[in-house]
Every structure is written in C-alpha cells, then in structure tokens.
N, C-alpha and C positions, 0 to 999 in steps of 0.2 A: 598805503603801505609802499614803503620804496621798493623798486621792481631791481633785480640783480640777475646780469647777465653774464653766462659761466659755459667752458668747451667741456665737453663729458664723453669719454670710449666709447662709442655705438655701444660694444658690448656689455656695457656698463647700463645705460640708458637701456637695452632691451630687456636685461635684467630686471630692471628696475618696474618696468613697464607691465610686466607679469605681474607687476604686484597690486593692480592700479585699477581701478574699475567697477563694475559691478557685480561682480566674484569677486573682488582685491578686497586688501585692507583700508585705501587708500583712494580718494575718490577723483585726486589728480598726481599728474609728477610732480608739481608742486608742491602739494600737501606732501609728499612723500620726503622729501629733500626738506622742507621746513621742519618737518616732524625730526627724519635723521640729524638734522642740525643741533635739535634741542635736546635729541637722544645723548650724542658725543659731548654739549656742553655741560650736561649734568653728568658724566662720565669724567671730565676734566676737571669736575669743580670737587666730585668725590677724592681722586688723587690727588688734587691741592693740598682738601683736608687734610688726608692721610701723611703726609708732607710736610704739615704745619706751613703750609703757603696761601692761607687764605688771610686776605689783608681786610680791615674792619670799613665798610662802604658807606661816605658819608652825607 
C-alpha cells in the first residue's frame, strides 16, 4: 500500500484522535483518514450523479 504523507492542525489531529482506539471507532489514525477518504468520495460520486456528471469507466 503506498504510504502518503500530509501536515494536519494539532487540533484537528486531537480531534481525531478521540476517535481512535480501544473505546474508538477506529483502531488507528490511519484507519481513520482512510475510512474519511472513502466516506467524502462516495459523497462526491453521489453529487456527480445528481449532476449528471458521472462519465462511463472503461
């Protein structure tokens, strides 16, 4: 898996961090930021639709 390295708000990152663990959802910030990734592109792909912007993938 290609590794991607990114600057993030401390308070963003502490945020986040609550979320993360063995009480979290989440069982790293990784997971968390990959999961959010995939959350926002099924979110963009939705509004394409709605758009009539999705182009036929070949």
């Amino acid at each position: 898996m290609p590794k991607v390295s990114l600057d993030v708000p401390e308070h963003l990152l502490e945020d986040l961090k609550k979320h993360v663990g063995d009480h979290g959802k989440f069982v790293s910030v990784a997971d968390a930021i990959r999961t959010a990734c995939r959350k926002m592109l099924d979110q963009l792909d939705a509004i394409d639709i709605r758009h009539g912007r999705v182009k036929d993938e070949v």
